[in-house]
C-alpha positions in Angstrom: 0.0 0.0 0.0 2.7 2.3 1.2 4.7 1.5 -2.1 1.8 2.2 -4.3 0.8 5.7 -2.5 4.4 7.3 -3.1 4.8 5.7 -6.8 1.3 8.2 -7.5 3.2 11.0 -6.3 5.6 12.8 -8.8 9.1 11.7 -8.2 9.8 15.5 -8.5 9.0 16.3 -5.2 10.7 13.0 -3.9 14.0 14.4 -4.6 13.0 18.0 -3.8 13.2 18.1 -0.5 14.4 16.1 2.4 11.8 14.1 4.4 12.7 15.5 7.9 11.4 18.7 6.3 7.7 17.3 5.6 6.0 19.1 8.4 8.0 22.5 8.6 6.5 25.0 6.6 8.2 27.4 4.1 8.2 30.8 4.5 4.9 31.1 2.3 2.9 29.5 4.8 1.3 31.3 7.8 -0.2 27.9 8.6 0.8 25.9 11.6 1.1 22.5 12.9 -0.1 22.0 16.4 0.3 18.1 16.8 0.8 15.4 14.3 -2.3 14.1 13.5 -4.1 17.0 12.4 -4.4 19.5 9.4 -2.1 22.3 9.4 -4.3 25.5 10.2 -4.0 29.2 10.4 -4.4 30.4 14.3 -7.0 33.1 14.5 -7.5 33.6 18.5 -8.7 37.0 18.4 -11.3 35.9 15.7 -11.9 32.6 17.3 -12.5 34.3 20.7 -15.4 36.7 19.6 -17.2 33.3 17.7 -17.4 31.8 20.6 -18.8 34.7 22.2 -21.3 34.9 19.8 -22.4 31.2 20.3 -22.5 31.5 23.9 -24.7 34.7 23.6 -27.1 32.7 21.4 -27.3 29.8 23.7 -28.4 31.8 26.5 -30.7 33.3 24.2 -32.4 30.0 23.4 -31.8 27.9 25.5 -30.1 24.9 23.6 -27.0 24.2 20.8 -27.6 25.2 17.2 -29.5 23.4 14.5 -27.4 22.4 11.8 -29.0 21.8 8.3 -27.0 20.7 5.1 -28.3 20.8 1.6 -26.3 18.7 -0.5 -27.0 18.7 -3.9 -25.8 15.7 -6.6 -23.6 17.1 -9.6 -24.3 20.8 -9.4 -22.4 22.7 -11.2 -20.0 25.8 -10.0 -22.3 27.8 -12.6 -25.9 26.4 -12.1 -27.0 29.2 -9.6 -27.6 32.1 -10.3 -25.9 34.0 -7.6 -22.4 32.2 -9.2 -23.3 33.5 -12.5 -25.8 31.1 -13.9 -29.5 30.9 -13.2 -32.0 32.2 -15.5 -29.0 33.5 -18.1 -28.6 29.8 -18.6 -32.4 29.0 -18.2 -32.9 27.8 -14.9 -33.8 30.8 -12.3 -32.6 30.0 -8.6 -34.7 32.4 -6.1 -34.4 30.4 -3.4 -30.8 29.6 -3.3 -30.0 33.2 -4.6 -31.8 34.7 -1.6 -30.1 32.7 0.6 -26.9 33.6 -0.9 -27.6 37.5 -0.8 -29.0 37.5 2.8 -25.9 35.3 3.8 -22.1 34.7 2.9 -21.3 33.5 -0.1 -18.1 31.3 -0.5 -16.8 31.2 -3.6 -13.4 29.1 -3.3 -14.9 25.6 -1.6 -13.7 22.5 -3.1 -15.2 18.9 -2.6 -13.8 15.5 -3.9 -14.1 14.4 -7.4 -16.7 12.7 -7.1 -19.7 11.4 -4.8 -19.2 8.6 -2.4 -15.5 10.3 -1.5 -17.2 13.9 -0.7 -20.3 12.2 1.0 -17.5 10.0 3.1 -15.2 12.8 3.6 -17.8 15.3 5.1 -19.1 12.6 7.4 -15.7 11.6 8.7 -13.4 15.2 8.3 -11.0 12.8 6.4 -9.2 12.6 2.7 -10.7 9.4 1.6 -7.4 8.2 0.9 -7.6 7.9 4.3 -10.5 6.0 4.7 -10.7 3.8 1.5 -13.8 5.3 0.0 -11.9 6.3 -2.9 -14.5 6.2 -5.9 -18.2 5.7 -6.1 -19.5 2.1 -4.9 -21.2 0.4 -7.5 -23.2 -2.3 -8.0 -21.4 -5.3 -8.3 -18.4 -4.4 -5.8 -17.5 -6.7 -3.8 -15.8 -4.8 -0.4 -13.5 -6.4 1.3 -13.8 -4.4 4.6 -16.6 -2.2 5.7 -14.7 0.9 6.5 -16.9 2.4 8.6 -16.5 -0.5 11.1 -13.5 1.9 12.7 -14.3 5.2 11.3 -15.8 7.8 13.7 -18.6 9.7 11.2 -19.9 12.7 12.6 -23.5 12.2 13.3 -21.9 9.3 15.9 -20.2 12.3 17.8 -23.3 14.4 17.8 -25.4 11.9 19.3 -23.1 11.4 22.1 -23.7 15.0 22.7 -27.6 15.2 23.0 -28.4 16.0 19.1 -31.1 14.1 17.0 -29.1 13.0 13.9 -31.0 12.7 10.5 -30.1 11.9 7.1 -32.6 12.5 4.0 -32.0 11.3 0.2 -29.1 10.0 -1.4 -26.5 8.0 0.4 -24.0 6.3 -1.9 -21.7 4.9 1.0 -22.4 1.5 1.3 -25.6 -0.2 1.6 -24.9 -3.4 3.4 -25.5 -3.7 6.9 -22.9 -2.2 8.5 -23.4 0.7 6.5 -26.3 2.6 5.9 -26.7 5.9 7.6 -28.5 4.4 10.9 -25.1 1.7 11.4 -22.8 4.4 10.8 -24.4 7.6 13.8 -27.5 8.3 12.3 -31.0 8.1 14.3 -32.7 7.8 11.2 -33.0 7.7 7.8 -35.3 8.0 4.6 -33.4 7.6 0.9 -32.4 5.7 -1.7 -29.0 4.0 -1.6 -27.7 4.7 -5.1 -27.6 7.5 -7.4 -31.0 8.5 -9.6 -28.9 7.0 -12.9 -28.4 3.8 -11.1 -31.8 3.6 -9.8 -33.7 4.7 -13.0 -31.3 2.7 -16.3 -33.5 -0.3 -15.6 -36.6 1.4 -16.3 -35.6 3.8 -18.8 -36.7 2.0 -22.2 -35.2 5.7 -24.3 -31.7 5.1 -23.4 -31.4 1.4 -21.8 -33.3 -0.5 -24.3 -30.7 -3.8 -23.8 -30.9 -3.5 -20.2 -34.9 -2.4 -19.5 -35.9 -4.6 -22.5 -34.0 -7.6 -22.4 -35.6 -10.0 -19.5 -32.4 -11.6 -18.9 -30.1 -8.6 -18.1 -32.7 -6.6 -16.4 -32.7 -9.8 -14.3 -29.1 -10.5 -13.8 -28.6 -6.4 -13.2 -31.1 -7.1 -10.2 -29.3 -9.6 -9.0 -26.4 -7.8 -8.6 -28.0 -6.7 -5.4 -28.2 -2.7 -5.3 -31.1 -1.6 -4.4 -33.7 0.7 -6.2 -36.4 1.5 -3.2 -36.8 4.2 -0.9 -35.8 3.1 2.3 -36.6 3.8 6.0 -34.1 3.1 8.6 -33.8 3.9 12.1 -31.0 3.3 14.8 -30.8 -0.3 16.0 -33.7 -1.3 14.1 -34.5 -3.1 10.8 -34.7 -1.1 7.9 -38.1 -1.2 5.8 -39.1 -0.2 2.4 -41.4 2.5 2.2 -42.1 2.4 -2.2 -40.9 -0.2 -4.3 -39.5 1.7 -7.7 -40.9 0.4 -10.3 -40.8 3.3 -13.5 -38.6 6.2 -14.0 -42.2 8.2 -12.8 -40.9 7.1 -9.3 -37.3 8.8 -9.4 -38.7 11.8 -10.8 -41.0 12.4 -7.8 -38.3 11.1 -5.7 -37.4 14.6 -4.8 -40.7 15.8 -3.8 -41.2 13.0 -2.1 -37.8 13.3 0.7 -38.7 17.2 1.0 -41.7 16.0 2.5 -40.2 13.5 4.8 -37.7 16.4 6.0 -40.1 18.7 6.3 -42.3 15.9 8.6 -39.1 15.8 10.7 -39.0 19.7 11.2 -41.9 19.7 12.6 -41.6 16.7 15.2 -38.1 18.6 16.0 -40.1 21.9 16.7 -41.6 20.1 19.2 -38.4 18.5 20.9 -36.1 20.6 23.0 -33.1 18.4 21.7 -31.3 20.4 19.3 -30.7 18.3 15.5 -28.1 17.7 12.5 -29.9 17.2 9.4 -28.5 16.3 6.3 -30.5 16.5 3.0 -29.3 15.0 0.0 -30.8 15.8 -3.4 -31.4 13.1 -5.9 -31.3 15.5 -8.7 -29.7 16.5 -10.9 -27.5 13.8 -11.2 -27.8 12.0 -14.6 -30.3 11.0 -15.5 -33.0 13.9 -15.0 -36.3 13.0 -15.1 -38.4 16.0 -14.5 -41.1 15.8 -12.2 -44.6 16.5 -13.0 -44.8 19.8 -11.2 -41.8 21.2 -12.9 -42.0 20.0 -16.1 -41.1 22.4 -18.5 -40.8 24.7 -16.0 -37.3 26.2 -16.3 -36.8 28.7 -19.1 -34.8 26.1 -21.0 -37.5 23.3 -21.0 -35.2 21.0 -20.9 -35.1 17.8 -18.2 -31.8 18.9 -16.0 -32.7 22.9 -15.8 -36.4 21.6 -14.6 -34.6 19.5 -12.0 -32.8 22.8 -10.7 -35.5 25.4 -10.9 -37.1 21.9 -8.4 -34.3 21.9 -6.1 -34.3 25.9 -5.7 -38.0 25.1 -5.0 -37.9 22.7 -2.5 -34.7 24.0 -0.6 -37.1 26.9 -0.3 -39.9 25.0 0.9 -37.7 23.5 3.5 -35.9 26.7 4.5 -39.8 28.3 4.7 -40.7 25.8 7.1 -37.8 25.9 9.5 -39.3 29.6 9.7 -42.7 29.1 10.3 -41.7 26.7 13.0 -39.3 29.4 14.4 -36.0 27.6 14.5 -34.3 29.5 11.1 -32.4 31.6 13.9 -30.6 28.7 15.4 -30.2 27.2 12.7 -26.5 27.2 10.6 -27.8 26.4 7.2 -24.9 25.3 4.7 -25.5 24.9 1.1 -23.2 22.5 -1.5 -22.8 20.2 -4.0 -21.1 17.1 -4.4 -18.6 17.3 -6.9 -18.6 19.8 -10.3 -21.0 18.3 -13.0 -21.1 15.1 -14.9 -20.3 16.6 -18.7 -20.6 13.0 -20.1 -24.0 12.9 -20.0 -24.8 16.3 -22.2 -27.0 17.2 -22.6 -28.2 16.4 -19.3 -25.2 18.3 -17.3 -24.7 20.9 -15.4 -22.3 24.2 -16.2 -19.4 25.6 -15.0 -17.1 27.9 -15.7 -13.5 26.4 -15.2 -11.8 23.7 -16.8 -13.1 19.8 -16.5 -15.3 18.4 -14.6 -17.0 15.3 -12.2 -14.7 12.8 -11.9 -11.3 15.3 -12.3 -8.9 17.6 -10.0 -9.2 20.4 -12.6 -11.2 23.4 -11.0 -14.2 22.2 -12.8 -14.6 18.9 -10.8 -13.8 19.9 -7.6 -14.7 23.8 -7.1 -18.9 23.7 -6.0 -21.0 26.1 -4.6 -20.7 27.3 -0.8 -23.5 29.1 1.0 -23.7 29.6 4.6 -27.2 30.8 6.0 -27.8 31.3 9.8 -30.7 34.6 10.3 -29.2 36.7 12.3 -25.8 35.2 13.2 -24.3 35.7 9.8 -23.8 39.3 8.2 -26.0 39.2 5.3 -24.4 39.9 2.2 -21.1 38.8 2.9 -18.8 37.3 -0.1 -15.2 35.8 0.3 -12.8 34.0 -1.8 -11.0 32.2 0.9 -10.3 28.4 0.5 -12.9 26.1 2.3 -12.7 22.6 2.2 -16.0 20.5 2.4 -14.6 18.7 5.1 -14.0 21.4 7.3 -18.0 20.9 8.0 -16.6 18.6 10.6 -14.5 20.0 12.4 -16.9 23.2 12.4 -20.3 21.4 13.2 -18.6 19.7 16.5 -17.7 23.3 17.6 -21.1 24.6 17.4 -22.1 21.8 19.0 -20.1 22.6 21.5 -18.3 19.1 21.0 -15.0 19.9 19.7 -13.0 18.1 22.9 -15.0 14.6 20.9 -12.5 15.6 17.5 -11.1 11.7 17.4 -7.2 11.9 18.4 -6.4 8.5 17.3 -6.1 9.2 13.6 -5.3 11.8 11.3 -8.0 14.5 10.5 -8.2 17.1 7.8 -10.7 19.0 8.4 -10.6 22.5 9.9 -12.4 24.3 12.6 -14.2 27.4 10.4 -16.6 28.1 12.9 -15.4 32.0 13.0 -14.6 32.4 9.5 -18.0 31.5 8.8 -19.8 33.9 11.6 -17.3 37.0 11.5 -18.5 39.9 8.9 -14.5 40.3 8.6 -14.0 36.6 9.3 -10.8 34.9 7.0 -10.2 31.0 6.5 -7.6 29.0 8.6 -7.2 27.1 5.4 -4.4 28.0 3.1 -4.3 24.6 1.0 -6.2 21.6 -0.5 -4.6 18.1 -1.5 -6.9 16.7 -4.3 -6.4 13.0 -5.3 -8.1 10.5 -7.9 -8.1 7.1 -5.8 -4.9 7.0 -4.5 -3.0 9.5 -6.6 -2.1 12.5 -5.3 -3.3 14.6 -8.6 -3.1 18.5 -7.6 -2.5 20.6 -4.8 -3.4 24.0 -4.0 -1.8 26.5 -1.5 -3.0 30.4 -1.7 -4.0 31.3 -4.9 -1.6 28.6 -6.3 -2.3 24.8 -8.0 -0.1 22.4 -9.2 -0.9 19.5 -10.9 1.3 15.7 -10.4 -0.7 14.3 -12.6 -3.5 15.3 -15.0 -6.8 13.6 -16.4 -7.3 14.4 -20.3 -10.9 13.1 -21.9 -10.4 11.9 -24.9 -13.3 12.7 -26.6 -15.3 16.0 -25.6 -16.6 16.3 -22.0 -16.2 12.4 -21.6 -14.0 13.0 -18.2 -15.5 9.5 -16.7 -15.6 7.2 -19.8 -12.9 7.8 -21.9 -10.5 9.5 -19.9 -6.9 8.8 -19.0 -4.7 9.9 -16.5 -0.9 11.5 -17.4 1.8 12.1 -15.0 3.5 15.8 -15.8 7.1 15.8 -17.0 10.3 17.9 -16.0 8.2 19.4 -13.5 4.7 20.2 -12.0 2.1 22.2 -13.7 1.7 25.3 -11.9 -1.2 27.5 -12.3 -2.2 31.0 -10.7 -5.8 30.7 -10.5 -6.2 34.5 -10.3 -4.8 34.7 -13.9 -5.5 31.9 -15.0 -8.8 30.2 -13.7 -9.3 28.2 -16.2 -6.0 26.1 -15.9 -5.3 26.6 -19.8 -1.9 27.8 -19.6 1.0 27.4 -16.9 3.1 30.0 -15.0 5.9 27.2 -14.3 9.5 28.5 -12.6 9.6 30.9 -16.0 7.0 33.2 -14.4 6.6 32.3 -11.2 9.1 31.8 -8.1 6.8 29.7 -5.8 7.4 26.6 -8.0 10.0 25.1 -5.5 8.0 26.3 -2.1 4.2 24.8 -3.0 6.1 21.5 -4.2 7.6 21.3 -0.6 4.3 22.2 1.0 2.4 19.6 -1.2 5.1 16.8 0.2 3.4 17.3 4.1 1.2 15.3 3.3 3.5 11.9 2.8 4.5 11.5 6.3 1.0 11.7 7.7 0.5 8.8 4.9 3.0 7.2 6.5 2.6 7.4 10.4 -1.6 6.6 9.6 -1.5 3.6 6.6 -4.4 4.3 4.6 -6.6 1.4 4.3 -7.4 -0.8 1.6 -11.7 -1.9 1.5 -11.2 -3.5 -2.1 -12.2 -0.2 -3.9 -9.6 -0.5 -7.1 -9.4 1.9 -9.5 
């Protein structure tokens, strides 16, 4: 394993610099080390200090630790919402979102992993799923040979040791055996579907499946491969149970509707509870393939099946967000909004849009840069905007804090998530984050420090937008590719040691993270490439 972790890295920054130097910073880096199992960070006491204050005033206000809602969103692109530039210009207008952007803070430098079972394990655990093992989407078919969440500490399991009602609604994609599913793994309960909406819906889908949803035999052997297609309940030490058998495509395009109206059922039984909660809502849409719903068919500007499926998740996020204020908990509630990973271009039509280079399934900007919105009435400056690095794992790190559960961060293991609590609450609030390590399984692909990335290796599709079917991945030559994303966003052309001097200081930086490799093995679950 150890062997097959360095051979990904470029043998450039083997020789570059010597391994005693991993975890001392250059002079670049304001960012410190404080033990050796942890994510170098930049201290901000002052700024900390006055985030804490503002927690402690709320609790006293209300009585109890903060709400925290996610909205996670499946293959939304950087440039789908309007308040990043997209919206009704590209014929899908997002209100809801927009407003929640403008009356909030706005991030627009968070990255996320490649794609979606690494980002869904990564924000439930605060680790690189290097780390983990949940290095690409589970399929059906794979055969695991370990269940890693058997010794992973997820972060629902920490906030139900500290009094909160943990729910997950929608999409799940981390494992489905028992063992598992959201209510093994920390969650009280659950309502969802296991796989993604393609996964669920190809068997049914006569347009574009015809040898699969046609032919009796495969449609019978695909079954038996064991994923499930139903909506499943699930609650903590209980069985789970289906609650609809799927059975057309009609049932994944209402699927949506459907889990808004289970979260929104939840809201209301929280109302009632003094127990503060973590909810995490996962979209269905709009991963490939879109099936538009009946209530928002044809309603996006564009007509077509995807935009429908965004104006539907701008409507039901503010459905959602509507309720929480009608039952009086939007001011103690930290409401973050994301997406999984940049959008699926292989499936074009029926993709998303962004702006930078690549997309789902890459380390260009295009697969790993998503939207960031952080929402909380009252606690957050409205209006706010920043371009500081966030990581989606630094949700962690941040949700224990305003819990009030930070002394539960595991110690046992290395964690990469960040504490953001006060860069989120501040009006003049700046990251602790100055970098981002971005693999594809277990190659260490890019790496970004300040306005600075640098690419190891590469992905190139080799037919337009096919980044997951027909791509392949290239190591760079002499030397890294380095790119200034400030003049050069869209990764076309490099800066290299011609016109730029940082060159030698970022590779050193990216090398920190081989020792941490080292000292905490990643683990193999049977995931290969």
């Amino acid at each position: 394993m150890k062997k097959n972790l360095l051979s990904s890295t470029c043998l450039f920054l083997l020789v570059l610099i010597n391994e005693s130097l991993f975890a001392q910073a250059t002079p670049l880096s304001k960012a410190k080390y404080v033990n050796d199992h942890q994510q170098s960070f930049i201290p901000r006491p002052e700024q900390d200090k006055i985030a804490q204050e503002k927690l402690a005033a709320l609790e006293k206000k209300t009585g109890k630790k903060p709400n925290i809602l996610w909205f996670v969103i499946d293959d939304m692109g950087y440039g789908d919402l309007g308040c990043y530039g997209g919206g009704a210009v590209i014929g899908a207008a997002t209100p809801n979102i927009d407003r929640l952007a403008k009356e909030g803070l706005k991030l627009t430098t968070v990255y996320s992993q490649p794609t979606c079972t690494p980002t869904r394990s990564a924000l439930l655990t605060g680790r690189l799923p290097v780390r983990t093992g949940l290095t690409r989407p589970i399929l059906a078919g794979d055969k695991l040979t370990k269940n890693p969440w058997e010794d992973e500490i997820s972060l629902p399991k920490l906030l139900s040791a500290n009094n909160y009602k943990t729910i997950l609604t929608g999409k799940w994609h981390v494992g489905e055996l028992e063992g598992m599913r959201p209510f093994d793994i920390g969650f009280d309960e659950y309502e969802g579907y296991y796989a993604a909406e393609k996964e669920i819906s190809q068997a049914f889908d006569k347009r574009r499946y015809p040898d699969l949803s046609l032919d009796s035999f495969k449609r019978d052997a695909y079954m038996k491969l064991g994923a499930s297609a139903d909506l499943v309940y699930g609650k903590k030490g209980g069985e789970e149970q289906i609650v609809k058998k799927t059975t057309s495509t009609n049932d994944i395009a209402e699927a949506d509707e459907v889990l808004k109206d289970f979260t929104i059922k939840k809201l209301r039984e929280l109302a009632k509870q003094k127990q503060p909660f973590f909810l995490e809502h996962c979209f269905m849409k709009v991963h490939a393939d879109v099936f538009a719903s009946k209530k928002y068919e044809g309603k996006s500007v564009s007509k077509y099946p995807f935009k429908d499926g965004v104006v539907e998740v701008d409507a039901l996020v503010g459905e959602m967000v509507a309720e929480l204020e009608k039952l009086g908990m939007l001011e103690n509630t930290l409401i973050f909004i994301t997406s999984d990973n940049g959008p699926q271009m292989d499936s074009w039509p029926d993709n998303g849009f962004t702006p930078f280079r690549g997309g789902k399934a890459t380390t260009w900007e295009g697969g790993v840069r998503v939207p960031g919105i952080a929402y909380w009435k009252g606690m957050i400056t409205p209006g706010r905007e920043s371009a500081d690095i966030f990581d989606l794992m630094d949700l962690y790190n941040t949700s224990l804090n305003i819990a009030g559960a930070s002394a539960s961060l595991p110690q046992d293991r290395y964690m990469d998530g960040i504490d953001q609590t006060s860069f989120l609450l501040l009006d003049n609030g700046e990251s602790k984050r100055d970098r981002v390590f971005m693999f594809i399984d277990k190659n260490l692909m890019a790496f970004r420090m300040l306005e600075y990335k640098m690419h190891f290796k590469y992905t190139v599709d080799t037919r337009l937008n096919a980044n997951i079917d027909q791509s392949t991945i290239y190591q760079t030559g002499l030397a890294p590719w380095l790119f200034n994303l400030y003049t050069g966003p869209k990764e076309e052309q490099t800066d290299g040691h011609v016109y730029n001097a940082w060159t030698a200081p970022i590779a050193a930086e990216s090398k920190t993270i081989l020792p941490t490799l080292k000292k905490f093995p990643p683990k193999d679950i049977g995931l290969g490439e």
